[in-house]
N, C-alpha and C positions, 0 to 999 in steps of 0.2 A: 975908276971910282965906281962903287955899285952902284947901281939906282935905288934910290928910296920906296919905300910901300905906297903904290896907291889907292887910294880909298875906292871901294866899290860899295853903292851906297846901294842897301834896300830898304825901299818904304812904302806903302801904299800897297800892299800883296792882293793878289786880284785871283792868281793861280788854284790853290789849296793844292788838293792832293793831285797829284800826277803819276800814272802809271801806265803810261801809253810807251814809253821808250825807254831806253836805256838813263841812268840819274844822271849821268853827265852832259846828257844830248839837251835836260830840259832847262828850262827859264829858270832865271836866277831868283824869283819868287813862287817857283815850284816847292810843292815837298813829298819827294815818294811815302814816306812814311807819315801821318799826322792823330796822330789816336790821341781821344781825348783834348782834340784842342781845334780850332778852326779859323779860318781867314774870314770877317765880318768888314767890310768898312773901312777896308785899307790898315788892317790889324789883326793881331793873330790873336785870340782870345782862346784862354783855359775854359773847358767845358762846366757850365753852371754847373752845380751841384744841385740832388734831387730832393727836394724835400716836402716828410711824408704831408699826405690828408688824411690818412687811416687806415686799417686795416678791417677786411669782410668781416661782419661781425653778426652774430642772432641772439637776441635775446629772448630768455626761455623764462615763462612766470608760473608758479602753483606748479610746479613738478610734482609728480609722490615717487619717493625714494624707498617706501617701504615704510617698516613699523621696526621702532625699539625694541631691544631683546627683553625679558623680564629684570636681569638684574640693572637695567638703564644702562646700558653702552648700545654702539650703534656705530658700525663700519661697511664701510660701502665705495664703490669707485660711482662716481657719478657719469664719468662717459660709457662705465658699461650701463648702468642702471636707464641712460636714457637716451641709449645709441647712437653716441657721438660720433664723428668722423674719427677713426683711428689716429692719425695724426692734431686731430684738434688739442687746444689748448684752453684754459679757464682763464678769463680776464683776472686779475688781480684787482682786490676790491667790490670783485660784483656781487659776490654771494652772498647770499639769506638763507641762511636756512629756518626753517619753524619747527619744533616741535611739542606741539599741544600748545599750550599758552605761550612758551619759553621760543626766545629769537637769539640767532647767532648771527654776529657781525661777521665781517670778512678785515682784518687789519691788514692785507696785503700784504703779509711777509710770514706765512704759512700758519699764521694761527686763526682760530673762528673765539670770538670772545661769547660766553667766558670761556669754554672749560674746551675748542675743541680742535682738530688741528686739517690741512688740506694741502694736499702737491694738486700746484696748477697741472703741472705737465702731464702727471697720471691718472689724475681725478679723484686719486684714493682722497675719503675724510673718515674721522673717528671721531667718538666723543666719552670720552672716558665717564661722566655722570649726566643723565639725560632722564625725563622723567618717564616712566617704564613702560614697556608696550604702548607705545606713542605713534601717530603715526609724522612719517618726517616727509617734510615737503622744502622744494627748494625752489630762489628766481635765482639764476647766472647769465651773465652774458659768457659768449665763447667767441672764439675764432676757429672756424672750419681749416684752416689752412688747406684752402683749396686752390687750382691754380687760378686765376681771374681771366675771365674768356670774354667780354665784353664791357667797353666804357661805353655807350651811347648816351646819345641825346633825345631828353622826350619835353615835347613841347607841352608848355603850359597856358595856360587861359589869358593871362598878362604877357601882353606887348611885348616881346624882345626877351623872354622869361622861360628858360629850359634846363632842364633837370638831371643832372646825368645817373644814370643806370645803371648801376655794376652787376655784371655777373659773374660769377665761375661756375664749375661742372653742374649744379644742383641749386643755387638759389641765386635770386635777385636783392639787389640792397639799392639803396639810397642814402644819401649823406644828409645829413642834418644837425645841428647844434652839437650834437651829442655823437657824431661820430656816425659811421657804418651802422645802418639797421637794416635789418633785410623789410622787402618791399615785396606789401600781400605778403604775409606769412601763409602756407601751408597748400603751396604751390611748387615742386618740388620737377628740377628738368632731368633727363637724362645725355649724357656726354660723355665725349671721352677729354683729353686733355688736347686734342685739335679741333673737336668743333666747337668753332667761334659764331657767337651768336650775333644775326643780322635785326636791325629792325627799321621800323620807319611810322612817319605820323602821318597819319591819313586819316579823313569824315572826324564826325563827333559824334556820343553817345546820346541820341534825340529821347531815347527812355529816360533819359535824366534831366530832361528840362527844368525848369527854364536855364538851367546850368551849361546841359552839353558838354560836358569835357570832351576834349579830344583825345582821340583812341591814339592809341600805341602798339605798334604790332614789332612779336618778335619769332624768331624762328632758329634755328643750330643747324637745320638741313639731317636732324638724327629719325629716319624713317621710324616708329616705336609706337604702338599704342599709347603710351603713357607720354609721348614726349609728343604733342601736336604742333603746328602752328595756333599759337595765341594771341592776342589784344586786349589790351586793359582800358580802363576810362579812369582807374587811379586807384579802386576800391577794390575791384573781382579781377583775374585773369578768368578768359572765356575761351574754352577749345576752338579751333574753330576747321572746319571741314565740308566744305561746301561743296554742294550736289554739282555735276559738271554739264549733266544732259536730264530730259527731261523724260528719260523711261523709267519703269515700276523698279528696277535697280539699277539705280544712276552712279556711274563713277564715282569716283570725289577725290577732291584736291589733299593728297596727305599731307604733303611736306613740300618744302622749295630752298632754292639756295639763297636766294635772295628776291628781297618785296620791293617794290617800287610804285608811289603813285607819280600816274604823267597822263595828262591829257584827262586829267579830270577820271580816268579809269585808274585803280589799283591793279598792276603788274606784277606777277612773279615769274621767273626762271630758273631753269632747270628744276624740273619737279616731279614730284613722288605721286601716283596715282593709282586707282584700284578701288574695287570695292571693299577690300579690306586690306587690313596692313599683311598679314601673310600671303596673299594672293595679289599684291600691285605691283609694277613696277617702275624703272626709273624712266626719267624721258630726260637725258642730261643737255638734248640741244632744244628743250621746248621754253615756249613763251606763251604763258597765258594769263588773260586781262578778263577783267569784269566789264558790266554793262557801264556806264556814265552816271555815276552819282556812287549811293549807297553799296558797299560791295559786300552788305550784308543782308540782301533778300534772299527770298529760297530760290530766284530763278536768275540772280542775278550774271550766276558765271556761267547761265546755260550753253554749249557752244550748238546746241540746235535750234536755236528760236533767233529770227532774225534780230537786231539791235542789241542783241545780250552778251552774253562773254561769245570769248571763241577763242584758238591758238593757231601757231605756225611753227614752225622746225624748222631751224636753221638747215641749208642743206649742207651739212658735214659731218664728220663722225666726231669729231673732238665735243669737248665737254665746254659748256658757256661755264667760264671762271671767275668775270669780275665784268661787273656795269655799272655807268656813270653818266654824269648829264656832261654835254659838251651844246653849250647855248640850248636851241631848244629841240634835239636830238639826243637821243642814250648810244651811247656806245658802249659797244659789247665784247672785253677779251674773251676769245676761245684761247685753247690750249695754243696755238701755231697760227691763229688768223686771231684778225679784227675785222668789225661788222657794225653796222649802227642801224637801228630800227628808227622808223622815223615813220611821223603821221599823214597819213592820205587826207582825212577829214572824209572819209564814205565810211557810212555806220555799216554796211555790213562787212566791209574789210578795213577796219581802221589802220590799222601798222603793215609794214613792208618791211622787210630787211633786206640790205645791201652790203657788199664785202666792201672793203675799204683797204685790207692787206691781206695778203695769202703766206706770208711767213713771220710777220710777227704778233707775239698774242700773250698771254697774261699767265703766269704761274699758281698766281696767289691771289683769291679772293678780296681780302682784306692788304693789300697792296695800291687799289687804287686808290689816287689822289686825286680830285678835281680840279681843277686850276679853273684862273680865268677863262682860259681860250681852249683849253685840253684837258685831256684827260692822261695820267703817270703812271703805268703800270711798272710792276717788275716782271719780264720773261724769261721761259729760259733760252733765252739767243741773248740779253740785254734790256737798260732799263728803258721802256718806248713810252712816248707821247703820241697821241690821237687829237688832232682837231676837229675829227667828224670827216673830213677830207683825204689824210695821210695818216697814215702812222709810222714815225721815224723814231730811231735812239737816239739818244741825248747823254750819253755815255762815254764820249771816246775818249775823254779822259782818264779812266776806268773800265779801259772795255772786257775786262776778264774779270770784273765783281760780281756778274752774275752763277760764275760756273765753281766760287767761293762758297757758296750757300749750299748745306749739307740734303742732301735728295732719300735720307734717312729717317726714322721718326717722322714721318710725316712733315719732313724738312719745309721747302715749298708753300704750307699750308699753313704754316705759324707766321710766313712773315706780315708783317701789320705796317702800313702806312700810314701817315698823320699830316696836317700844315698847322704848322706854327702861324697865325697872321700876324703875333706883335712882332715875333724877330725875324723876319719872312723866311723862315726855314721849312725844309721839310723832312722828316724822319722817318727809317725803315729800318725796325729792327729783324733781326733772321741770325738761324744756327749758323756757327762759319763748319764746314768742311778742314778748313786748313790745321787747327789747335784745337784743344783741349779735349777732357775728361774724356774715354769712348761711349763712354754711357748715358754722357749729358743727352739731355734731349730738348731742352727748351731754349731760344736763343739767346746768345751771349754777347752779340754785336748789334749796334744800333749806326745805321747808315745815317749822315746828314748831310743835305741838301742845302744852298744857300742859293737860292733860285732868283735871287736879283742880282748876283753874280754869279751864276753859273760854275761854282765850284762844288767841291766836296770833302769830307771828312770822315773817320771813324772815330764811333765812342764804342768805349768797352763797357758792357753792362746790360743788364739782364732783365727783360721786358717781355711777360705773353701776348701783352694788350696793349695799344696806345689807344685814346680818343680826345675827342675835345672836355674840358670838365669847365663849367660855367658857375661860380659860387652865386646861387639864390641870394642869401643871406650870407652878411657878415657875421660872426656870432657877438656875443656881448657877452660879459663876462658875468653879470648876473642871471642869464640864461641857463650858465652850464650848472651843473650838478657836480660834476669831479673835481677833486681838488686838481691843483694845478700841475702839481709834479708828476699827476695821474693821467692826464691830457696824453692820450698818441695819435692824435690830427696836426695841421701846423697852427696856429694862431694868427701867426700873420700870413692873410689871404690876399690875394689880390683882389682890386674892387668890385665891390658886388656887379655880376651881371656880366665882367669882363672872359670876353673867351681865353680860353688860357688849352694848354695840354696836357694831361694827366698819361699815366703810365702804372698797370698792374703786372705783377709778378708770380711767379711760381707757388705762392706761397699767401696770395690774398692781400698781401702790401699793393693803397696805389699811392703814387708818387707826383707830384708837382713837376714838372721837368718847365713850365713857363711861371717865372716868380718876378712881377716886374721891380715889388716893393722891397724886395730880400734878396738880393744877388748872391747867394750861399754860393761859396765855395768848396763846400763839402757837402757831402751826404747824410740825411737823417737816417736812422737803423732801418733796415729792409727785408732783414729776414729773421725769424725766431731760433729759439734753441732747444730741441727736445731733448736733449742729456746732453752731461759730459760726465767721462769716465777715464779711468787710465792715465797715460802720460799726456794729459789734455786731449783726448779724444775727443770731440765736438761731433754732433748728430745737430742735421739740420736740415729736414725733407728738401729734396733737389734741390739743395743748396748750390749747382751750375759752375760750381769755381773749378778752374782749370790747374792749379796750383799756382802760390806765389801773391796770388794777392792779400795786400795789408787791410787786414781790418781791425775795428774795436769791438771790443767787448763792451756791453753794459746791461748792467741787472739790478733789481732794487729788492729780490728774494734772499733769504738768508743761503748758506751754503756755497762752496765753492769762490769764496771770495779770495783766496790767492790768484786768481785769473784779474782781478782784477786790481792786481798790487805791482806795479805803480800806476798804470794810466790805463789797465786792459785793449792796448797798443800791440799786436803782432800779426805774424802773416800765413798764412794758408800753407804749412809747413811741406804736408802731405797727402793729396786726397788718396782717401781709403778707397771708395765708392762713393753713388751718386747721394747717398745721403751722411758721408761721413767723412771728416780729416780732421788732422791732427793740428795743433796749432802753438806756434813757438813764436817767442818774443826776441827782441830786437839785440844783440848783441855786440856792445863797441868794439870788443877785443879783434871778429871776423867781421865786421861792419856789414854784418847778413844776420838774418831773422832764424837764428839757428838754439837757441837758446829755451832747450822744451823742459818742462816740470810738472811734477807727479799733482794731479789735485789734490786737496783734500780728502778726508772721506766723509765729507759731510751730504747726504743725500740732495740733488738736484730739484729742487723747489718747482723750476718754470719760471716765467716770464723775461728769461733774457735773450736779449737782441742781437744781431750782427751788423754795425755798422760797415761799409766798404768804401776804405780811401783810398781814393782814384790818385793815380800818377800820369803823368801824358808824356808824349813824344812827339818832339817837331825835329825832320830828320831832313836834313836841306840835302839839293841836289848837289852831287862830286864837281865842287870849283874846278877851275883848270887852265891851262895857257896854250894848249892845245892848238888853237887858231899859229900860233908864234911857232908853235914846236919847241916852248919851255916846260920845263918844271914848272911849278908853284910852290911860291915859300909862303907861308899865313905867320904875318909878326903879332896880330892882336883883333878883337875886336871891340868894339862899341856898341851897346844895346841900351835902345831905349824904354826903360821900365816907367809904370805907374808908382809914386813912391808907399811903399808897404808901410805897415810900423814893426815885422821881425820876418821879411820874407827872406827865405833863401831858396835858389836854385841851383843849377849843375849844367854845365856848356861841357861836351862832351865835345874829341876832334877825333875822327877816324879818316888814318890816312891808306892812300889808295883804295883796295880794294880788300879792306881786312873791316868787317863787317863788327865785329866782334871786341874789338881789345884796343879801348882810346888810348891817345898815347897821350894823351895830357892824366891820365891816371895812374898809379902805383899798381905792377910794378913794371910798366912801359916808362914811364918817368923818373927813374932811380936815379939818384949820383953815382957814377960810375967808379965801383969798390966800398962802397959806404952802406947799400942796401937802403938806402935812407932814400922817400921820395924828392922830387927839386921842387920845394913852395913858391919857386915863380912862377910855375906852373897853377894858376888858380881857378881849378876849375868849380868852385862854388862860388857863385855870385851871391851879395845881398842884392836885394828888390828896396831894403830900406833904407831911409837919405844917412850917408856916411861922412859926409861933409859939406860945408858952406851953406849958402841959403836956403830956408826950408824950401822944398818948392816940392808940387804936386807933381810931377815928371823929370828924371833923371837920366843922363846916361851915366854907366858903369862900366870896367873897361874888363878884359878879358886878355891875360899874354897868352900863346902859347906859339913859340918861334921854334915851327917843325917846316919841313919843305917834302915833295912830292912829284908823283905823279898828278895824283887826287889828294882833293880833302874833303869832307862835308862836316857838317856841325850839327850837333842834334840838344836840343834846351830838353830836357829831361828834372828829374829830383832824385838825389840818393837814398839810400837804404837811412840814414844817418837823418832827413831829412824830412822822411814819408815819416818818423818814429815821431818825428818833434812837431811841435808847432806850426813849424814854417809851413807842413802842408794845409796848412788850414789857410794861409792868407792867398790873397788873388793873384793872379800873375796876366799880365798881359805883356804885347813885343807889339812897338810904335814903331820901331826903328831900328836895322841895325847896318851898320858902317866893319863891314871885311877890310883892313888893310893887308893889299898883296904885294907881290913882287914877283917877275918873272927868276925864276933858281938854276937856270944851266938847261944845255939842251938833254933833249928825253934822249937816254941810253937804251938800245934791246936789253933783255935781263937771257943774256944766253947759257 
């Protein structure tokens, strides 16, 4: 008589991603694969969804655009007229134009009331009756679509009250009621699209009493005349370049990698020095401090006068890469070591440094994380923690994600690390080496950390910047100015003052990634659209897609509106290059997104967006009887879902060692002569209640009665699924129940 199926029950997952061994060797709540979804809490939760706070914006007021012709018409592009970013775009709804007494609206869907017309994308306007040789001025808001190079935080005057920063290549913004506005206008940085800007809050502005703000200093490490070390007090940014020695031509501090105040002195590392920017050079292992107090006198950073500034050189040749407090010590990644400076308390040698490791050490500036007791770098050997004492990896669950990460494009140099405090996670996004586009350049993977259980994950998606974003203010709905369907911030924010973590993109999008009061399960639009042409050709500055992902369309300009007939629902058909693919919608007949059409020819107005719906993968370890020297036969499963109100999923079975091709799917699952699939084979699950008592948690069953060597199971979404609804609701795994059964002893396959 056979034996019956026994339950092998998994619950309470502690494991996450495992890539240390072979899939069959690991724990039965391992998962070699897990993109987009993570073990939290004795639960495997689908990866929140991002949603926006705004996009980098400037606003520009009294432009002169020139003067009317005599017969009153008047055509002109506005980003050449007042040398936009080439890639910028014109907000919908912001423009004013004047001419002489006479004002033009902006109606947001490419016309200027009364008589005139405007493509956001290209900036061209006309005005077909304008009153004659006039001269024409304009206010618009824009977006630079530049990439976003820093989220920081700058302390404010009230208790517990800080500000976050944004930058990309060329300006600073801050958020407020109204969205992205750049901060200090007509203060302009230079950068490329890898240098990320450092900053830190130290002293206060004493010429502004009885007030004092506190200063804010930032820095890119770009050596440039034009591009100094700065600090603000809220009003001015002030160059700043401070004499080093106290001869008739004194050094001076140009540039640094990074600022730090500690010990009551202001720190920088690895730094630009010289009498002047063509004649100075780098010092990449140096550390130089100001006197104690003010780091803003003429003598403060003297390093010849005893009690004033002074420096030390690390003895090695590697470059200082990344520092961090670890209690009341800075530790310091080189490229292949760690080192921590630490205070004497004798004024004329206050810091010391000491090596801590001779092999491992930090790749990426913006990689460190501080923690309670350590400090988290990524290297390249692996990902290392420092107590001040040791520095050890923390890794070997993943001990080959570091050698993932592309050493191209200034690969290394983009990755950015973050801590979540509400959900104690931590996040590292960086380019992968392994997939996609050759020419991407900006990262497309975001590493997560769940550091109260020592697991990890991969999310797919595309991050320049991470940092903390702290909303000052909630807004109030009498406050705004826009109408509502105008609105491209979120609304619902979380509560004022709460840390939260923000996330900027390629393209000046930043993103909410911690939403305590909005658990989205999808994403708000993240990147814009500068044309489309052809058989839906789509242009969309590094746009980063690797082919294949599903996104939306949406747009509120006239033109080109068969993209968005029925749901502007499809998937990344074909990337052309880094700024163009082609895009086809979702097709029943091949149940693939293969379904491409000619657009209109109505010209591309501007202002539409790309939303990206995320799909995930939870790819469990290859079961097996192995210990027995059986087979395995899998008659069914059991999974514990949260009850949806229309969610569907897809339980995938790949047997053995076939990576590729489920056999609970068509056409592995045929009836044999009929070509027809077997529908007991059910591999779409609903999430929502199908029967008996409503209740807020379900199990739902799964047949599929195949036998093996191996098996593993992967919760995935179809093509059929990503197109519908279903991807929009939440999915969580409470629980799931394998019944097996040993199937005969293992044969060689000779």
């Amino acid at each position: 008589m056979a034996k019956g199926y026994e339950p092998l029950h998994i619950s309470g997952p502690r494991e996450g991603l495992v890539q240390q061994q072979e899939d069959f060797l690991l724990p039965n709540d391992a998962y070699p694969q897990l993109i987009n979804a993570f073990v939290w809490r004795g639960k495997i939760l689908r990866k929140t969804g991002a949603q926006i706070i705004g996009r980098f914006r400037r606003k520009l007021l009294s432009q002169s655009l020139g003067m009317t012709t005599v017969g009153g018409t008047f055509t002109g592009n506005i980003k050449s007229l007042l040398s936009l970013e080439g890639n910028s775009s014109i907000e919908a709804k912001s423009v004013v134009i004047t001419i002489g007494a006479s004002t033009y609206t902006d109606n947001g869907d490419g016309t200027l009331s009364p008589n005139g017309s405007i493509n956001y994308a290209t900036g061209e306007i006309s005005f077909a009756s304008a009153p004659v040789s006039t001269a024409v001025t304009a206010n618009i808001n824009y977006f630079p679509t530049l990439p976003a190079m820093g989220l920081r935080l700058r302390e404010l005057s009230s208790i517990n009250a800080e500000e976050t920063v944004g930058f990309d290549t060329k300006y600073a913004y801050v958020f407020s009621s109204g969205g992205w506005q750049e901060f200090i206008p007509g203060t302009v940085w230079a950068g490329t699209d890898s240098d990320f800007f450092w900053t830190a809050n130290y002293w206060t502005d004493t010429a502004a009493s009885p007030s004092a703000p506190k200063l804010f200093w930032a820095t890119n490490n770009v050596p440039n005349v034009s591009n100094p070390i700065r600090y603000t007090n809220g009003t001015t940014w002030t160059s700043f370049s401070p004499a080093l020695d106290s001869t008739g031509t004194p050094a001076l501090l140009l540039q640094a990698l990074i600022i730090i105040p500690f010990r009551s002195r202001l720190v920088v590392f690895n730094t630009f020095e010289g009498t002047a920017y063509n004649t100075a050079f780098p010092y990449p292992q140096r550390i130089r401090w100001a006197n104690i107090g003010s780091p803003l006198t003429s003598d403060a950073w003297f390093d010849d006068v005893a009690g004033k500034g002074g420096f030390l050189d690390i003895p090695t040749a590697q470059d200082i890469i990344a520092v961090g407090f670890v209690r009341d010590n800075l530790v310091i990644y080189c490229e292949r070591s760690t080192w921590q400076l630490r205070y004497t308390g004798k004024s004329i040698s206050p810091f010391v440094v000491e090596k801590i490791n001779t092999e491992l050490g930090a790749a990426s500036t913006f990689s460190a994380i501080p923690f309670d007791t350590n400090l988290t770098g990524i290297g390249d050997k692996g990902i290392v923690e420092c107590d001040s004492f040791e520095s050890v990896r923390i890794d070997p669950k993943i001990p080959d994600f570091v050698f993932q990460i592309n050493n191209t494009n200034s690969g290394p140099q983009r990755v950015q690390g973050v801590r979540d405090f509400v959900q104690k996670l931590a996040y590292w996004n960086y380019p992968s080496s392994r997939d996609g586009y050759a020419s991407n350049t900006f990262p497309n993977y975001r590493l997560c950390y769940n550091y109260e259980e020592k697991n990890w994950a991969i999310f797919k998606d595309s991050y320049t910047v991470m940092g903390p974003y702290q909303p000052v203010d909630s807004p109030n709905w009498q406050d705004v100015n826009e109408a509502w369907e105008d609105i491209d911030y979120t609304w619902v924010q979380n509560p004022k003052l709460l840390p939260s973590v923000a996330a900027g993109n390629q393209q000046g999008y930043v993103m909410l990634l911690t939403n305590i009061e909005d658990q989205m399960t999808t994403n708000d639009p993240s990147l814009s659209i500068q044309d489309i042409s052809g058989m839906q050709v789509i242009k969309s500055i590094d746009h980063n897609f690797m082919g294949g992902e599903i996104i939306e369309l949406t747009g509120n300009t006239a033109g080109n509106a068969n993209l968005l007939t029925p749901d502007g629902i499809g998937a990344v058909y074909r990337v052309i290059d880094k700024d163009t693919f082609s895009f086809a919608r979702y097709s029943a007949s091949t149940d693939a997104f293969t379904d491409l059409q000619n657009q209109t020819a109505d010209p591309y107005l501007g202002n539409w967006q790309i939303t990206i719906r995320d799909n995930f993968s939870i790819l469990s370890k290859r079961f097996n009887r192995l210990d027995e020297g059986q087979n395995i036969q899998l008659g069914f499963v059991d999974a514990l879902f949260p009850t949806t109100s229309a969610g569907m999923v897809t339980m995938n079975v790949y047997m053995d060692y076939n990576f590729s091709s489920p056999v609970n799917q068509y056409p592995q699952n045929n009836i044999p002569g009929s070509g027809l699939p077997d529908t007991f084979f059910n591999s779409a699950v609903p999430t929502y209640q199908e029967r008996g008592i409503p209740s807020q948690k379900a199990y739902h069953r799964v047949s599929c009665n195949v036998r093996g060597n191996f098996f593993a199971i992967e919760w995935t979404m179809s093509n059929s699924q990503m197109a519908s609804n279903a991807q929009e609701e939440p999915f969580q795994i409470d629980s799931q129940i394998l019944w097996t059964r040993a199937a005969g002893k293992l044969l060689p396959n000779f």
